[in-house]
N, C-alpha and C positions, 0 to 999 in steps of 0.2 A: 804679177797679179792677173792682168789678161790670159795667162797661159791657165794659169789654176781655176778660172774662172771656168772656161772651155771646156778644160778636163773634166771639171766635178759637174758638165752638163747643167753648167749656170747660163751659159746663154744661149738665145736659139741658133741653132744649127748653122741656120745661114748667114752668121757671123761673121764678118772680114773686115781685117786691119787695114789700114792704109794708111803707110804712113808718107809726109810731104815733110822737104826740111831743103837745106843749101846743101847738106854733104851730100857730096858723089858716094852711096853706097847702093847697098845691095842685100837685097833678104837675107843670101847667103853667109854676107860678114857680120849681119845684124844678130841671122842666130849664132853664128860663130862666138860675138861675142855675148852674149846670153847665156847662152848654155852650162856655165860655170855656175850662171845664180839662179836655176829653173828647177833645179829639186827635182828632174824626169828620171823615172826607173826605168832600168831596160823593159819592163811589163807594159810602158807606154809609151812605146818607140812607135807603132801604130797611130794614138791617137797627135803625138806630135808632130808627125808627119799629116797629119789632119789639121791641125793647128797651124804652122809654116805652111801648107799648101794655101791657105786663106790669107796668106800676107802678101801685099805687096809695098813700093816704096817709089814714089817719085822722086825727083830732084828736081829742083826750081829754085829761081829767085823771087826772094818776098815784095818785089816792087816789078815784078815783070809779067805782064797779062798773061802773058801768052804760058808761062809758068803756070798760071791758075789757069787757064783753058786746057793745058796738058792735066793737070789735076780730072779738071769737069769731065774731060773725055773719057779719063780712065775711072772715075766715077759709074758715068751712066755705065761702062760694058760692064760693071758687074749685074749680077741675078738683084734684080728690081730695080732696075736703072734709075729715074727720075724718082719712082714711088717709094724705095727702100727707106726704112727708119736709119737717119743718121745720127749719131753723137758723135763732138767733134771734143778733143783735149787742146788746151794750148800749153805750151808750156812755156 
């Protein structure tokens, strides 16, 4: 839904994922495994590269500070560090 969201120019531009969780992964394996249920035409190979460029992923534990200070850090380096509008999912 994020992805088609993106695509159809639903949300602003300066849009990034960020996801936090215990698993050891990686954007990589994350769209690896996506990619099956993303419905991308080769006509928007561009913009999904625009999409995954805006993702990243920490790993941490949910009882370990310093897991959530690794989060904060990589927080603020994006484009509008402290100021940027967040929404957050839990699931």
């Amino acid at each position: 839904t994020l992805w088609w969201l993106f695509r159809d120019g639903l949300l602003p531009e300066q849009t990034y994922f960020v996801g936090f969780a215990r698993s050891d992964l990686t954007v990589d394996a994350i769209r690896t495994a996506c990619m099956p249920y993303m419905k991308a035409v080769d006509s928007e190979a561009e913009r999904l590269a625009a999409f995954f460029s805006r993702n990243s992923y920490i790993s941490g534990k949910y009882v370990d500070e310093s897991s959530f200070a690794n989060l904060n850090t990589h927080l603020l380096s994006l484009p509008g560090g402290a100021e940027a509008n967040r929404l957050y999912y839990l699931a």
